[in-house]
VEXMI-600632 format. One record per residue: x, y, z of N, C-alpha, C in turn; residue number from 0. Coordinates in steps of 0.05 Angstrom, whole numbers, always signed. Layout:
<nodes>
NODE     n.x     n.y     n.z    ca.x    ca.y    ca.z     c.x     c.y     c.z  resi
NODE       X       Y       Z       X       Y       Z       X       Y       Z   NUM
...
</nodes>
This chain:
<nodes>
NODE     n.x     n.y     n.z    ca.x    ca.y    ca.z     c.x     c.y     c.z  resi
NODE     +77   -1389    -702     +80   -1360    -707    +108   -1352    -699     0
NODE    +122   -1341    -716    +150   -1336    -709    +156   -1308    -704     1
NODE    +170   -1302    -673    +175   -1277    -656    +188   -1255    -676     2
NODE    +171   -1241    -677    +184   -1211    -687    +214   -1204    -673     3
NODE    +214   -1213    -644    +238   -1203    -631    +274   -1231    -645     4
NODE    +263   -1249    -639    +285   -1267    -632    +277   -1288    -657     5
NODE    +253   -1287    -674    +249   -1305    -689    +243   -1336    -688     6
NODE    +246   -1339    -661    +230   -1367    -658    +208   -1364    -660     7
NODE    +202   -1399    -672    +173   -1406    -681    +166   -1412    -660     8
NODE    +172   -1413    -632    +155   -1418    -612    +142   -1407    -592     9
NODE    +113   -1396    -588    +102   -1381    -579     +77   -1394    -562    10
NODE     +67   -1386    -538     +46   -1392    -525     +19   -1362    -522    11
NODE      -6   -1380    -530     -27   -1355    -535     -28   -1354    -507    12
NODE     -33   -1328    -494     -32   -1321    -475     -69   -1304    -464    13
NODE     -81   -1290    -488    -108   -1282    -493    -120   -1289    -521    14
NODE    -135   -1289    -520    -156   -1290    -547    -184   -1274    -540    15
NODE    -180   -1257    -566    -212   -1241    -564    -223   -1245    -597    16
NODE    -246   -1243    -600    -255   -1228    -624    -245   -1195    -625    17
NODE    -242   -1182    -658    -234   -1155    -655    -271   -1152    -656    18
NODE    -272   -1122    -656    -297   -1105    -653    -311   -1112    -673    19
NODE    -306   -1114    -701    -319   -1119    -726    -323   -1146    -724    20
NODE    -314   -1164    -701    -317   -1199    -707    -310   -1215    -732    21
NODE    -301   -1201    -749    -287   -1212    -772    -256   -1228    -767    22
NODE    -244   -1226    -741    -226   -1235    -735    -212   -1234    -709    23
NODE    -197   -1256    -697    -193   -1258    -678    -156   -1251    -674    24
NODE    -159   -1232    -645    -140   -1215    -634    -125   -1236    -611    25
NODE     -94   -1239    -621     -86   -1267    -594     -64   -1250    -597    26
NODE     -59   -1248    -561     -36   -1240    -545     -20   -1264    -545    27
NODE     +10   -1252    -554     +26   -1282    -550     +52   -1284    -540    28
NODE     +75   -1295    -524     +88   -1300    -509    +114   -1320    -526    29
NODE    +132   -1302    -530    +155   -1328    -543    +167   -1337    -521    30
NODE    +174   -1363    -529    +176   -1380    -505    +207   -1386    -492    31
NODE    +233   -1368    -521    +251   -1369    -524    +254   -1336    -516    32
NODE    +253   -1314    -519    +260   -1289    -508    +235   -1281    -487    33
NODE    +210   -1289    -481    +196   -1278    -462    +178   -1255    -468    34
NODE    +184   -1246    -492    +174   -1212    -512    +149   -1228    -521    35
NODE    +123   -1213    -515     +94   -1205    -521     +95   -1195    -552    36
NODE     +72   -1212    -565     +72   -1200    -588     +50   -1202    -600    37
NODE     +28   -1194    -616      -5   -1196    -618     -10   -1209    -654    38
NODE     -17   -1221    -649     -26   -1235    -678     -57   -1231    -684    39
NODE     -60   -1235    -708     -92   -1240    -729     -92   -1252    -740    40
NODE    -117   -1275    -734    -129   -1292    -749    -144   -1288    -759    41
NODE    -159   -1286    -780    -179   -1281    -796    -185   -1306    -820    42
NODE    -211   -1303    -830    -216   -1321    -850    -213   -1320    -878    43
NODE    -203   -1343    -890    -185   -1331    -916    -207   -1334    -937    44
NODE    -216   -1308    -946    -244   -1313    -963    -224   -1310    -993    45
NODE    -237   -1340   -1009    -241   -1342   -1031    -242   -1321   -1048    46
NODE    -239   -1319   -1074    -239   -1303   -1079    -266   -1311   -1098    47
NODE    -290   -1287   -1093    -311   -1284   -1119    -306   -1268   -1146    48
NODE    -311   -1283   -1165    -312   -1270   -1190    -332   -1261   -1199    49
NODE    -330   -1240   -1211    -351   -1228   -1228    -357   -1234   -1248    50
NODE    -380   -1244   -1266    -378   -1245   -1293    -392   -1220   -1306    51
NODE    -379   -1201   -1324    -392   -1177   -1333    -406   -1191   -1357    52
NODE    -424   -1172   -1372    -445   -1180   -1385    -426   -1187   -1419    53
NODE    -394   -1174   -1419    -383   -1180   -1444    -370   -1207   -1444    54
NODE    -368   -1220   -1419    -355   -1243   -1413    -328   -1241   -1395    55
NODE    -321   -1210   -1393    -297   -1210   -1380    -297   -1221   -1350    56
NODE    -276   -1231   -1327    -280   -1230   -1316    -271   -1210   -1283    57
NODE    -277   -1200   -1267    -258   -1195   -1249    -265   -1198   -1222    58
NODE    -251   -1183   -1197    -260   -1197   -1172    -274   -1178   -1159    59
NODE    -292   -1188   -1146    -318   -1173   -1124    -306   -1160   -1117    60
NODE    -321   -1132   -1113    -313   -1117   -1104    -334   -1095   -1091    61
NODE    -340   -1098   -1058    -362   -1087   -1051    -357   -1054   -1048    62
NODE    -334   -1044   -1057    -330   -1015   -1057    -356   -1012   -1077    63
NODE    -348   -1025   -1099    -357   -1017   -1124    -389   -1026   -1120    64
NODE    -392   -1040   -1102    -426   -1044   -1091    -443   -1019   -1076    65
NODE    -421   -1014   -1051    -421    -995   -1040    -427    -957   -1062    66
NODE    -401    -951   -1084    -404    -924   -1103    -427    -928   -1112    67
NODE    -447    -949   -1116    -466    -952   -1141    -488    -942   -1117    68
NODE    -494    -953   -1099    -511    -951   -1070    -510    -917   -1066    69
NODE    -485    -906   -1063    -478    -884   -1053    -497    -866   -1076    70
NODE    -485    -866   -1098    -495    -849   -1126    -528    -847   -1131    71
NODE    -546    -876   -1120    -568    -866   -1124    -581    -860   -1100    72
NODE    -563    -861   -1076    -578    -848   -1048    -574    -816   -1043    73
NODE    -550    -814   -1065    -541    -773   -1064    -569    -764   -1061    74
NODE    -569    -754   -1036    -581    -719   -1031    -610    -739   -1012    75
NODE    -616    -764   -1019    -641    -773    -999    -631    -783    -976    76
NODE    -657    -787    -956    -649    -786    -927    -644    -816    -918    77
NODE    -618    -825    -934    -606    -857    -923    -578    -849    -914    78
NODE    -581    -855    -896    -550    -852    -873    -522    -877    -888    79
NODE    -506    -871    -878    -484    -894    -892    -477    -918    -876    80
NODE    -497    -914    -863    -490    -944    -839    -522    -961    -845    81
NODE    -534    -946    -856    -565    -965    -882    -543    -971    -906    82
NODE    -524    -953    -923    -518    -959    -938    -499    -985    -938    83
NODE    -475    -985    -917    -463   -1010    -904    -471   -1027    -901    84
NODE    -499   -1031    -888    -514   -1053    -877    -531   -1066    -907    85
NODE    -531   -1043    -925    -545   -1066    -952    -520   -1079    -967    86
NODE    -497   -1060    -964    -477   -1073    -975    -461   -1102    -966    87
NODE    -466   -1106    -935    -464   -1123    -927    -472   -1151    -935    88
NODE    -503   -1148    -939    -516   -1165    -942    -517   -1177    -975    89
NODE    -510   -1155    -984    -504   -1167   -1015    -484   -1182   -1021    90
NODE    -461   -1170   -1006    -437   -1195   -1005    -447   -1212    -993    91
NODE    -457   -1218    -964    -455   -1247    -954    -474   -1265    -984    92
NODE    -495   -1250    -989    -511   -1262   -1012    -495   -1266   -1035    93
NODE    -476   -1253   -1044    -466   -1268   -1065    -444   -1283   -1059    94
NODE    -430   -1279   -1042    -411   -1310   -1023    -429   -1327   -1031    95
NODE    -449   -1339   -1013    -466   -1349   -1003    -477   -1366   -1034    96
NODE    -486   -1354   -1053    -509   -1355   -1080    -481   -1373   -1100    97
NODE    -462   -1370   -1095    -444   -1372   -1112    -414   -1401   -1109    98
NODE    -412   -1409   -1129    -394   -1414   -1136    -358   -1414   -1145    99
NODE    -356   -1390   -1135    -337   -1375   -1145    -338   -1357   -1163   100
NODE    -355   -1360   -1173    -359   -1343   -1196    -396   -1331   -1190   101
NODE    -404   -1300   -1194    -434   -1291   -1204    -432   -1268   -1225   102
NODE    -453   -1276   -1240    -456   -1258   -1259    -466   -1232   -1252   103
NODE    -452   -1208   -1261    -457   -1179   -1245    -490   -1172   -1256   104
NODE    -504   -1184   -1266    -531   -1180   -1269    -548   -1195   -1248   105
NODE    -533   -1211   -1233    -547   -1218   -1205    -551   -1206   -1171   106
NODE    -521   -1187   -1183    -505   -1168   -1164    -524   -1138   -1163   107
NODE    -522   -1136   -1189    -548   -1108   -1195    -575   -1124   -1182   108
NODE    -581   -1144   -1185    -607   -1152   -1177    -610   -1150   -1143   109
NODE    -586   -1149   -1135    -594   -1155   -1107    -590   -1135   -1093   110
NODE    -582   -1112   -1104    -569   -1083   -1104    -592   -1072   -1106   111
NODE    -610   -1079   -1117    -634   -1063   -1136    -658   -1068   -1111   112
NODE    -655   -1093   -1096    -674   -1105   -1083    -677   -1094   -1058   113
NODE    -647   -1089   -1061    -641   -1074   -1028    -648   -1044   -1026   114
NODE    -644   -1033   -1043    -653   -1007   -1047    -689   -1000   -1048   115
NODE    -692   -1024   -1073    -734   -1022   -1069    -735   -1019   -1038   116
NODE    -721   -1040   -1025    -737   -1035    -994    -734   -1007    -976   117
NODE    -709    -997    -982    -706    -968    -967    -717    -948    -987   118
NODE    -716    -936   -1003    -730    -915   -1018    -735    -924   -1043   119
NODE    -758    -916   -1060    -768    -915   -1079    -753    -901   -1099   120
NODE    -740    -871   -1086    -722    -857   -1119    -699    -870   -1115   121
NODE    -688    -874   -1095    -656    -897   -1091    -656    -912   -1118   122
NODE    -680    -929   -1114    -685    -946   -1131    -682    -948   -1164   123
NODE    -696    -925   -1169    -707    -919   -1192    -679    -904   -1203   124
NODE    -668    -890   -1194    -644    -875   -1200    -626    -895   -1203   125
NODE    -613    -919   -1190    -605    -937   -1191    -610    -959   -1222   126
NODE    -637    -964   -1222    -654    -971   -1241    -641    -958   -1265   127
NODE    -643    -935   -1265    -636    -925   -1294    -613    -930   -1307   128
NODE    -600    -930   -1289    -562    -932   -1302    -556    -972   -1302   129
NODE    -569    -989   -1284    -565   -1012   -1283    -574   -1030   -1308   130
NODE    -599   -1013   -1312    -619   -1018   -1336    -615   -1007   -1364   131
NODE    -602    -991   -1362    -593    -972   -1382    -622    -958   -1392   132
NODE    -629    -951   -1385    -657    -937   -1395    -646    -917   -1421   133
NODE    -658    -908   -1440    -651    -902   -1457    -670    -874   -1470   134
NODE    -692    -878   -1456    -715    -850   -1458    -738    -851   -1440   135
NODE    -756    -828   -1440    -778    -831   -1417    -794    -856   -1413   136
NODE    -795    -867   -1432    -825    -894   -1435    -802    -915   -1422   137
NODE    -781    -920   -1421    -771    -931   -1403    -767    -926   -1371   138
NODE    -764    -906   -1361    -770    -900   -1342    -806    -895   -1331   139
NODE    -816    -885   -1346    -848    -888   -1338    -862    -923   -1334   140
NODE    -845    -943   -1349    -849    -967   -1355    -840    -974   -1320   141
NODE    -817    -972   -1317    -808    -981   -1290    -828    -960   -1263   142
NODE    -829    -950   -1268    -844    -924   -1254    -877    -942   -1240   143
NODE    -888    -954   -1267    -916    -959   -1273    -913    -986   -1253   144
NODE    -893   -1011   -1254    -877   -1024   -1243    -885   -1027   -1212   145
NODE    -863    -996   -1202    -859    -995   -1182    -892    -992   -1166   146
NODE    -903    -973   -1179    -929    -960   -1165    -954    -980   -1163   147
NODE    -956    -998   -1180    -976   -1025   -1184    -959   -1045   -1155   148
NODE    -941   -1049   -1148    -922   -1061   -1129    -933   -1052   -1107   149
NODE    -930   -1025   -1108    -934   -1007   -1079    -971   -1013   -1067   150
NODE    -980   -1005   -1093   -1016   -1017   -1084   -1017   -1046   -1072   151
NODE   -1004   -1060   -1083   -1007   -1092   -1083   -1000   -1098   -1059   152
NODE    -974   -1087   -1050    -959   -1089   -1016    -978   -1068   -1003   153
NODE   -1003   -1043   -1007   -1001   -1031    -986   -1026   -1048    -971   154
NODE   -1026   -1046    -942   -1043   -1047    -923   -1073   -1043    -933   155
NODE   -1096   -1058    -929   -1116   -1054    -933   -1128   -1034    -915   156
NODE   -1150   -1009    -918   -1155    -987    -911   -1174    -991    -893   157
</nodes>
């Protein structure tokens, strides 16, 4: 690591921590040629995931855009943005994880979709519509009929 002050490459770590998010590690460091403190980051160099859209184009993950889609069908119901974070989270590690470098954004909706069934039902369905492209009522009553045969099937016996 070469000194901001004096430019030598030679430096001794002096601390090491994880930062708060644990996504990367915080080292206090010591050039060995002027004596000047200087703090470096290490972090892990993630690959890059590709998207495949449904026309063939391709581009790169992007969990903002996981995140606006999450946001738009939770407007106005009672999911906080640290539920919304925490599904977004998990869809990236899942598509890291599921993938090759490359997932097709109809797997991305799928797991977007999955995460949402579990926190609210209209999340879902609102989500549903635009992912699905619904196109008139019998499509939404179709997903609707779906959801509610699901809900019997998972509820608790009486």
């Amino acid at each position: 690591m070469r000194c901001q002050y004096c430019n030598c490459t030679e430096s001794k770590v002096i601390d090491s921590r994880p930062t708060e998010d644990g996504n990367s590690i915080r080292r206090r460091r010591e050039c060995v040629n002027c004596g000047r403190r200087f703090t470096t980051y290490e972090k892990i160099e993630m690959l890059p995931l590709m998207v495949v859209k449904r026309d063939g184009r391709r581009e790169a993950f992007d969990v903002q855009k996981v995140k606006s889609g999450m946001l738009n069908a939770c407007e106005k119901l009672p999911v906080s943005l640290k539920q919304i974070d925490q599904m977004a989270e998990r869809v990236e590690q899942q598509a890291y994880s599921s993938s090759d470098g490359e997932i097709p954004s109809q797997r991305i909706g799928d797991m977007v979709m999955e995460e949402l069934k579990k926190l609210n039902d209209v999340a879902y369905v609102r989500f549903a519509a635009v992912y699905r492209k619904f196109t008139d009522i019998s499509d939404f009553m179709e997903e609707l009929q779906k959801l509610v045969a699901e809900n019997k099937h998972n509820a608790p016996e009486a």
